[in-house]
C-alpha positions in Angstrom: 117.1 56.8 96.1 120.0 59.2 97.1 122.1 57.5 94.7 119.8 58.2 91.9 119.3 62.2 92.8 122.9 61.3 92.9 122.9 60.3 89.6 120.1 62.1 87.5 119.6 65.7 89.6 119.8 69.1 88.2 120.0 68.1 83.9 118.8 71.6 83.1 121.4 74.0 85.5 122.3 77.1 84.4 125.4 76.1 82.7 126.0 79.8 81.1 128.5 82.6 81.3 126.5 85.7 80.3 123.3 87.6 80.6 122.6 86.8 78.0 122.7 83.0 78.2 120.5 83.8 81.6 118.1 85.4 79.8 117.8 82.1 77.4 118.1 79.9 80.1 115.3 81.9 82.2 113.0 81.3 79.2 113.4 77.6 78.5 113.3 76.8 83.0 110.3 78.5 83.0 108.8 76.5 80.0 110.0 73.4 81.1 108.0 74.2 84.9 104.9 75.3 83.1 104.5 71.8 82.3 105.8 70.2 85.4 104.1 72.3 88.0 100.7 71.9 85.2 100.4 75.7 84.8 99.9 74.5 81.0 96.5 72.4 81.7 95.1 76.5 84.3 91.9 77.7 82.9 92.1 81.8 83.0 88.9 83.4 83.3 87.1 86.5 84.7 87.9 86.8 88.5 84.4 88.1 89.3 85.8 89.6 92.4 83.4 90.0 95.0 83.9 91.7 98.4 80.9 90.4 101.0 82.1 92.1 104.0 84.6 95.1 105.4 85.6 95.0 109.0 87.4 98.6 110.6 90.4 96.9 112.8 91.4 99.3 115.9 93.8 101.5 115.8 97.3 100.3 117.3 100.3 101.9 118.5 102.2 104.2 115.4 99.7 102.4 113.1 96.7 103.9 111.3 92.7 102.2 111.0 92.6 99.1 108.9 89.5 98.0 107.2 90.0 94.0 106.3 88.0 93.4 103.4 86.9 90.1 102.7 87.5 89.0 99.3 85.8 86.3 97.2 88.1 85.6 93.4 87.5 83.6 91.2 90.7 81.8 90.0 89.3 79.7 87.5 86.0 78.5 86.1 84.1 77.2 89.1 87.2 77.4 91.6 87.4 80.3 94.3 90.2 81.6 96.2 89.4 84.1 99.7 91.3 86.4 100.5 91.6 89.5 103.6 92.5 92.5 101.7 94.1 94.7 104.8 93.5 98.2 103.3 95.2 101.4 105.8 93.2 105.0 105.8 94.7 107.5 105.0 97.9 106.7 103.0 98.3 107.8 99.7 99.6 105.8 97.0 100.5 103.0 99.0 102.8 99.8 98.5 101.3 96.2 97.8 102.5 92.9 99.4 100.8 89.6 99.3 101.1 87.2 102.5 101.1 83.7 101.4 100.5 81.3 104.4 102.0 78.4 105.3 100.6 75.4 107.5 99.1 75.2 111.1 97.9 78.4 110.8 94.3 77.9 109.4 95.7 79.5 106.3 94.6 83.4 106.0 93.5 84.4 109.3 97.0 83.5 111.1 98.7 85.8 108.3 95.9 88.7 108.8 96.1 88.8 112.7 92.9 87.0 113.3 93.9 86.6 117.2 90.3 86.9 118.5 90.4 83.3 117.1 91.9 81.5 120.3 93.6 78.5 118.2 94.5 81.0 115.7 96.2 83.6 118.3 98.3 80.4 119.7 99.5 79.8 116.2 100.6 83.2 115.7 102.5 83.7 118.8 104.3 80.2 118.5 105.3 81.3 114.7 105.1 84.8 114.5 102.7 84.3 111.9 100.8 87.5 111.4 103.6 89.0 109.0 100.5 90.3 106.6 99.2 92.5 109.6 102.3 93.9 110.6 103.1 95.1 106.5 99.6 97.1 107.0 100.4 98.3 109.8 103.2 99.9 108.4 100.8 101.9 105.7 100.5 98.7 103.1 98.1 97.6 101.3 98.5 93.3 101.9 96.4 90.7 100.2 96.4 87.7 102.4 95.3 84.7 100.3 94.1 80.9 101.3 95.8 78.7 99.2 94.6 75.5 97.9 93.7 73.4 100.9 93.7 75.8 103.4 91.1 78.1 105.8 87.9 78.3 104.0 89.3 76.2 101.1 90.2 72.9 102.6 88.8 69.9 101.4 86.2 67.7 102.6 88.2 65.6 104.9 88.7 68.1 106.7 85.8 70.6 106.7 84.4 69.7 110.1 84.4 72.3 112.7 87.3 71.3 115.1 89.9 72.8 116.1 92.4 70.9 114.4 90.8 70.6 111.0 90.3 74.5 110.8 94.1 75.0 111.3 95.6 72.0 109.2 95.2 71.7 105.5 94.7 68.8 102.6 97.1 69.1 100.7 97.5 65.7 100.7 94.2 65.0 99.5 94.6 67.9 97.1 98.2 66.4 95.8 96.8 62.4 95.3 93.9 63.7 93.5 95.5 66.5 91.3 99.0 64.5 90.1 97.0 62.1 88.4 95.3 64.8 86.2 99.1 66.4 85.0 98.5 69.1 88.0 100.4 69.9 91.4 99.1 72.2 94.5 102.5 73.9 93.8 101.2 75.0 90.3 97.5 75.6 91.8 99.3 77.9 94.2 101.3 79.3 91.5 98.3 79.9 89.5 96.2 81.3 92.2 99.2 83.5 93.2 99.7 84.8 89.9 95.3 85.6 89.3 95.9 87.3 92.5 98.7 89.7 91.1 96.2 90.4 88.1 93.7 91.8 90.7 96.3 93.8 92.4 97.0 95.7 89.8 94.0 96.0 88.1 92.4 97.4 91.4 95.3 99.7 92.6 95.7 101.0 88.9 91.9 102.4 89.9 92.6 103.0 93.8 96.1 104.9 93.5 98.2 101.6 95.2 101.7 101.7 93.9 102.1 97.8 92.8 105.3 98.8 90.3 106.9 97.5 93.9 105.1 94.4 94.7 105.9 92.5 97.4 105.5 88.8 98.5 106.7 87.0 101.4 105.5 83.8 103.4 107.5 81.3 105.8 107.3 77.8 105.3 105.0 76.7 103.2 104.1 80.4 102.0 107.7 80.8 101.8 107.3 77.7 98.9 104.4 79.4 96.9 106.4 82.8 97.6 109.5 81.4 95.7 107.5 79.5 93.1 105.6 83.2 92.3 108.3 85.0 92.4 110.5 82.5 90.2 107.5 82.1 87.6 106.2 85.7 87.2 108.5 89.5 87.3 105.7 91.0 88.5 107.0 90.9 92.0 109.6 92.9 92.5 111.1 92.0 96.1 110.3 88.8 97.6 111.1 87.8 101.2 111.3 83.6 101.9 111.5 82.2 105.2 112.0 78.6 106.2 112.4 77.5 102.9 115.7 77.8 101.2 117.3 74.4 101.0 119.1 71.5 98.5 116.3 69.1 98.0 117.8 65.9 98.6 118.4 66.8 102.2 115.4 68.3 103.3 112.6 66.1 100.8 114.5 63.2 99.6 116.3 62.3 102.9 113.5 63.7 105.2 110.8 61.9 103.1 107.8 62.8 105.4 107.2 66.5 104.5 104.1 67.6 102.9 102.9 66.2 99.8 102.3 70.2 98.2 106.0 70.2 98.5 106.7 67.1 95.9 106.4 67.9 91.7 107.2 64.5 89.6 110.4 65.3 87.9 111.3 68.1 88.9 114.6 66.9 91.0 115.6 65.8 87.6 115.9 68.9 86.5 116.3 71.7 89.0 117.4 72.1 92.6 115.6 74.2 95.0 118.9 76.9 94.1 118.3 76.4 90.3 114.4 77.8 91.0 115.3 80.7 93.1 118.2 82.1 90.8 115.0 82.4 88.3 114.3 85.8 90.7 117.5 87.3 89.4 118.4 90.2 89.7 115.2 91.3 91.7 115.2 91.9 95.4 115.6 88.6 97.0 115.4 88.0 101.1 116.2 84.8 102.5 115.6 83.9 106.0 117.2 80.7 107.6 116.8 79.5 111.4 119.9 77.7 112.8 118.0 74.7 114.2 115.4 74.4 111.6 115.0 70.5 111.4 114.0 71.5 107.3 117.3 72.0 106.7 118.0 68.7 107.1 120.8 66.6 109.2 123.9 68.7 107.4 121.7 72.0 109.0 122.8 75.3 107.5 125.2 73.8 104.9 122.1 72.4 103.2 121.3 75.8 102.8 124.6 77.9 101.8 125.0 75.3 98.9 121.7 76.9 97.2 122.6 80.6 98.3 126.1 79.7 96.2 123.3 78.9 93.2 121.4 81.3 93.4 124.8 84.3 94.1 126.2 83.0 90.2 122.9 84.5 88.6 123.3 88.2 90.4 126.9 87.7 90.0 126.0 88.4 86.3 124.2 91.3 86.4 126.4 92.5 89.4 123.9 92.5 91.8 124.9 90.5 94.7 123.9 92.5 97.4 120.3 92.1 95.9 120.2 89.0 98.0 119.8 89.5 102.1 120.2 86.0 103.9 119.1 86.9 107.1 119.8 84.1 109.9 118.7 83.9 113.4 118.4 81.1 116.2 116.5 78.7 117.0 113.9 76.8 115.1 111.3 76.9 112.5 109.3 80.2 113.0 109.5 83.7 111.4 111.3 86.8 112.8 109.5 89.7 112.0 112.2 92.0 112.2 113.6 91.5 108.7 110.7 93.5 107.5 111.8 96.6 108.2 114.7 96.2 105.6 112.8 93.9 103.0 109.6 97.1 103.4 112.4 99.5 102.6 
């Protein structure tokens, strides 16, 4: 299987030498991944949002009240996605981010803090997972989503009330059911990140949020629906990934047991994990790699350098290079919360 990556990999690269060849190759990528992440088969309808409870979170240290609002949208006909809008008093006109989660965190409520859930406070403090409450405590407005397969939207092999099941998620379930049908929990999450965006801005344009600067981040899984969004839709305007920058055949061919949500049929054909990311250019781009993050696969760091060197020949065009921020630190696969200072900024 190496030998064919080998031999078939990366057929549509950006082969150009000009903005304007970007430009044209920008448009044909993202064609060519509307079909293979099934964005092309997405029903759009009304999102119906519905917000059936507000909860005031103390007051912290330097940090104003929060009210957590939680948030019922509908994504498409029939299908749901909840969300905790974290909403700060008393800031006018303030900046947008949505906090995509990644796995082992019971999806959401790791991302919006929940620590009075004791599984869920372990989760955070092994991961430094609560990234969406620490943007709001800063004075932003963060939507913290459940993906497909995760917190209140898992499917029902896991919907029993254990520990376990209400921090894991089905996207494998999810995956073997949706392939079949010309769809991928990459593109669901795409989708669903994308229906989310519309809300944003619809709402703020009414509330005075600012979302001309919108924000996303996640780490590890939500770092893979954060550069899927970003990479599919301009709307976001700064995106921060963490634990997920890496060459493909290393870290998912060669390390074959990841998570199904992380596998698209034929997409290695076509682009690397590099190839996707440079479709973010030139917008704000923050990378963040741990040292002995066994993701990166056995060649570690070099794994990931390969697909910085990618992604630098896009901003080299526009002569924006120091639009991308690869922040590294030690140690293994968890988020470090202090690169949001600069990627808030």
């Amino acid at each position: 299987m190496q030998k064919r990556f080998d031999e078939r990999a990366r057929q549509d690269a950006f082969c150009g030498s000009s903005i304007e060849d970007f430009i044209k190759w920008k448009s044909e990528s993202r064609k060519t991944l509307t079909d293979l992440l099934g964005l092309n088969v997405m029903e759009k309808c009304d999102l119906s949002p519905c917000i059936d409870e507000k909860v005031q979170l103390p007051a912290s240290f330097n940090a104003s009240v929060i009210t957590r609002e939680h948030l019922i949208l509908q994504v498409e006909p029939g299908i749901f996605m909840t969300v905790f809008l974290l909403i700060p008093e008393e800031v006018e006109h303030p900046e947008c981010y949505i906090a995509l989660p990644g796995h082992m965190g019971a999806g959401k409520y790791s991302v919006a803090g929940c620590t009075d859930i004791p599984a869920v406070k372990e989760a955070i403090e092994r991961f430094n997972y609560d990234y969406g409450l620490s943007l709001a405590k800063k004075g932003f407005v963060v939507a913290c989503p459940d993906c497909r397969g995760f917190g209140e939207r898992r499917d029902e092999a896991l919907r029993d009330d254990s520990e376990s099941s209400f921090l894991n998620s089905t996207c494998f379930h999810l995956a073997h059911m949706a392939e079949g049908l010309g769809e991928t929990v990459c593109g669901m999450c795409t989708w669903d990140a994308m229906r989310l965006i519309d809300y944003m801005i619809d709402r703020g344009s009414r509330e005075g949020w600012n979302t001309d600067t919108l924000g996303c981040l996640g780490f590890s899984g939500g770092g893979m629906q954060a550069l899927w969004a970003a990479a599919m839709d301009d709307r976001i305007k700064k995106v921060l990934i963490s634990g997920y920058m890496y060459g493909y055949k290393d870290s998912l061919l060669t390390l074959n047991g990841n998570c199904n949500c992380n596998y698209i049929p034929h997409l290695w054909e076509h682009f690397d994990m590099g190839d996707i990311a440079s479709l973010i250019a030139p917008r704000k781009l923050f990378i963040q790699s741990c040292r002995d993050d066994h993701l990166n696969g056995p060649r570690g760091l070099l794994n990931v350098y390969e697909q910085i060197d990618i992604i630098k020949k896009a901003y080299e065009l526009y002569g924006k290079e120091n639009e991308i921020v690869h922040d590294i630190r030690d140690g293994e696969h968890c988020f470090h919360q202090e690169i949001l200072e600069e990627f808030s900024k």
